[in-house]
C-alpha positions in Angstrom: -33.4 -39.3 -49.8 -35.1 -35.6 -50.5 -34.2 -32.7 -51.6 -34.4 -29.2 -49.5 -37.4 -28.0 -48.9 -38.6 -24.6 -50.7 -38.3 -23.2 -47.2 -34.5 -24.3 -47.4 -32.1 -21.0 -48.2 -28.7 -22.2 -49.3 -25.8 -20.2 -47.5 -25.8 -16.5 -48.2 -21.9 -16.8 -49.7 -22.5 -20.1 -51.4 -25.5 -18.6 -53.5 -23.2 -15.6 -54.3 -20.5 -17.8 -55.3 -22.7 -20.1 -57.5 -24.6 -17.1 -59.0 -21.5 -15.4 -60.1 -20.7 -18.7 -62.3 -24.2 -18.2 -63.6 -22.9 -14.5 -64.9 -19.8 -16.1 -65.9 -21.3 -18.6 -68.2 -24.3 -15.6 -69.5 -21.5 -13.2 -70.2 -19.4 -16.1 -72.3 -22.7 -16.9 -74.3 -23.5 -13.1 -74.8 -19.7 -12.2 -75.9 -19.6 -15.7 -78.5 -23.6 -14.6 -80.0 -22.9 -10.7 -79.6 -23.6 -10.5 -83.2 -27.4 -11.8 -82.8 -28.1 -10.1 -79.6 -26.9 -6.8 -80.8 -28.5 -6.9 -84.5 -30.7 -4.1 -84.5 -32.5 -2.6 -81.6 -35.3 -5.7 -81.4 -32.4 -8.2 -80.7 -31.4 -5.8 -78.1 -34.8 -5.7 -76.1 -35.4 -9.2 -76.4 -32.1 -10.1 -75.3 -32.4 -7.3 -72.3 -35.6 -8.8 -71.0 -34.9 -12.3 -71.6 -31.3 -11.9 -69.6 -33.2 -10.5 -66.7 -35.6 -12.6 -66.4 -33.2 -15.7 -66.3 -31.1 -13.9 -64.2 -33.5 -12.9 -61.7 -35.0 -16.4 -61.5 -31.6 -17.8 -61.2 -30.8 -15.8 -58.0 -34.2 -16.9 -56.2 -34.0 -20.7 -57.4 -30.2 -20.7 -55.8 -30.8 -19.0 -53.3 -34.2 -20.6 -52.5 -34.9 -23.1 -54.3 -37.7 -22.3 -55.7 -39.1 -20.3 -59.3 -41.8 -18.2 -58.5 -45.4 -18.2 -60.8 -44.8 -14.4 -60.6 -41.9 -14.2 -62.9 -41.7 -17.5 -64.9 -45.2 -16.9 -66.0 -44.7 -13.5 -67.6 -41.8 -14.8 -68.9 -44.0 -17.2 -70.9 -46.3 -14.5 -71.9 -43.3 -11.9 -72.8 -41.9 -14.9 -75.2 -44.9 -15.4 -76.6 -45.9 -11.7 -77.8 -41.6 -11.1 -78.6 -42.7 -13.7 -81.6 -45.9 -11.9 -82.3 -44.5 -8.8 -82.6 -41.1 -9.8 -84.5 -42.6 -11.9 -87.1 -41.2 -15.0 -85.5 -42.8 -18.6 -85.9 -45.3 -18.1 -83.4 -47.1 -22.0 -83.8 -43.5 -23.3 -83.1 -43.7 -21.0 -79.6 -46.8 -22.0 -78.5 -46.0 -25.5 -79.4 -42.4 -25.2 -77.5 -44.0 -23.8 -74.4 -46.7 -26.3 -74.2 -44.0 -29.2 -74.9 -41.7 -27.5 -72.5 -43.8 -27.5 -69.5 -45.2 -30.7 -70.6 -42.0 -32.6 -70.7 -40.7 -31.9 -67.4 -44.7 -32.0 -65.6 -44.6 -35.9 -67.2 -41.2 -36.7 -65.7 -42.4 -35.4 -62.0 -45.4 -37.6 -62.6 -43.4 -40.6 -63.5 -40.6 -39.8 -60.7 -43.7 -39.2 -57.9 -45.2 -42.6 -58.9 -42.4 -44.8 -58.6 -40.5 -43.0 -55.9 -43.3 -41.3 -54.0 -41.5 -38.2 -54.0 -41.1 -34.8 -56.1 -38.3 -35.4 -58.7 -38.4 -31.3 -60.2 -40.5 -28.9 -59.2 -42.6 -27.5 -61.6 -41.1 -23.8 -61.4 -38.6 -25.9 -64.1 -41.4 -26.9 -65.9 -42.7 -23.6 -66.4 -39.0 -22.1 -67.3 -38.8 -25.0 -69.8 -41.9 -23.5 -71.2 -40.3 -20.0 -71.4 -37.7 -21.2 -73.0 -39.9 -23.0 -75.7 -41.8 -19.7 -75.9 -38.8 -17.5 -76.7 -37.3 -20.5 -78.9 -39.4 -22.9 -80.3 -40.5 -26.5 -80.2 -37.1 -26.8 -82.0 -34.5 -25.8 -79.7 -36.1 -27.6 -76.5 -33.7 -30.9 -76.8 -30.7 -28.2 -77.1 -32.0 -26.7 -73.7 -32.5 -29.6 -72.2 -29.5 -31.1 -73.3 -26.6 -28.2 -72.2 -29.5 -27.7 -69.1 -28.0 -31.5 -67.8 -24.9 -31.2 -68.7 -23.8 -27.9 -67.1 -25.7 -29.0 -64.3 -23.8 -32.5 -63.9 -20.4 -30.6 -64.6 -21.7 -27.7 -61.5 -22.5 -30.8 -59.5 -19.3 -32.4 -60.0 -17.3 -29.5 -59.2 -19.2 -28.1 -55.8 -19.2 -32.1 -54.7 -15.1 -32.0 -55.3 -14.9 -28.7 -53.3 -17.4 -29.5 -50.6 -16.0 -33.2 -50.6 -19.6 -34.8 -50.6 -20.9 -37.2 -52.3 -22.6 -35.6 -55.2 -25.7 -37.4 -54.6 -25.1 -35.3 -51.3 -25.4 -31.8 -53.0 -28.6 -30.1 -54.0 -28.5 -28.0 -56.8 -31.8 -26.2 -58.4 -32.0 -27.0 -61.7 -33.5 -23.7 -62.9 -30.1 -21.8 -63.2 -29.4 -24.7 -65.6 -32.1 -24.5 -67.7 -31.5 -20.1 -68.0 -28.2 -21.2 -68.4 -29.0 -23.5 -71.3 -32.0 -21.0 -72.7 -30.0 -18.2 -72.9 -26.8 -19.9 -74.9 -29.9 -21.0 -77.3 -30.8 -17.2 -77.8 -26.8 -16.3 -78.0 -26.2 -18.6 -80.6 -29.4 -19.8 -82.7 -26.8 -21.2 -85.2 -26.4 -24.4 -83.3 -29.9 -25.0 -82.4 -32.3 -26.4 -85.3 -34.5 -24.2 -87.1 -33.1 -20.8 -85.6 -30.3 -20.6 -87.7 
């Protein structure tokens, strides 16, 4: 069985409905982390850029499926030169975003070679390496871990509503990943080396 095509568009209201849960969960992890975000005036514009660049990538991937080289590549960039200019560990960026993207392009290798068919796109590959950019090397398995689990727990709940089997639902796993990226920022206490 495959996936929706790029050219898919998920239902206007159900991409509405699944994006405000997205807010939801972005305005839980800003209101637990409000003390990082809103340190001094850096914190601030990271966090402002950061947020709308998820945010905006999560509409388009739900609403599309899709995460366009327009937006997750600045992203990269913009996570790159945050750590430049802050003082941050900027080896540990380069080395998350290169990991990141690497991670995810090996398992659509392995998925396309022993099921002939695209198992993620690499849009999530590249937000993985946005992600390791902005964060690190370090707090990749944190992303990718809360990434998969708030995407199993979204799947379980739209396949209870929409009684389907959950293998039956299709869900982008890009909102995840912002999702899972921005708790990271939120709250660098639980993820290694940014506390």
């Amino acid at each position: 069985m495959t996936g929706p095509d790029v050219s898919d568009r998920r239902p206007r209201r159900q991409t509405v409905a699944l994006f405000a849960i997205v807010c939801g969960a972005f305005l839980v992890a800003l209101w637990l982390g409000r003390a990082n975000v809103l340190a001094d005036r850096a914190s601030l514009a990271g966090s402002l850029v950061l947020s709308a660049g998820l945010l905006v990538l999560s509409w388009i991937d739900l609403d599309r499926f899709l995460l366009p080289d327009a937006l997750t590549r600045p992203l990269i960039v913009l996570g790159l030169a945050a750590n430049v200019l802050l003082g941050g560990p900027v080896l540990w960026s380069v080395a998350g975003a290169v990991v990141g993207y690497g991670v995810i392009f090996g398992l659509n290798l392995y998925w396309r070679r022993f099921r002939g068919q695209e198992g993620i796109g690499l849009g999530d590959a590249k937000l993985l390496a946005a992600g390791g950019a902005w964060l690190g090397l370090f707090a990749l398995p944190f992303i990718l871990l809360v990434a998969s689990g708030s995407a199993l727990v979204l799947i379980g709940l739209l396949s209870l509503v929409s009684k389907s089997q959950w293998q039956q639902v299709y869900l982008p796993f890009g909102p995840a990943l912002a999702f899972a990226i921005w708790l990271a920022w939120c709250l660098p206490q639980f993820v290694p080396h940014l506390a």
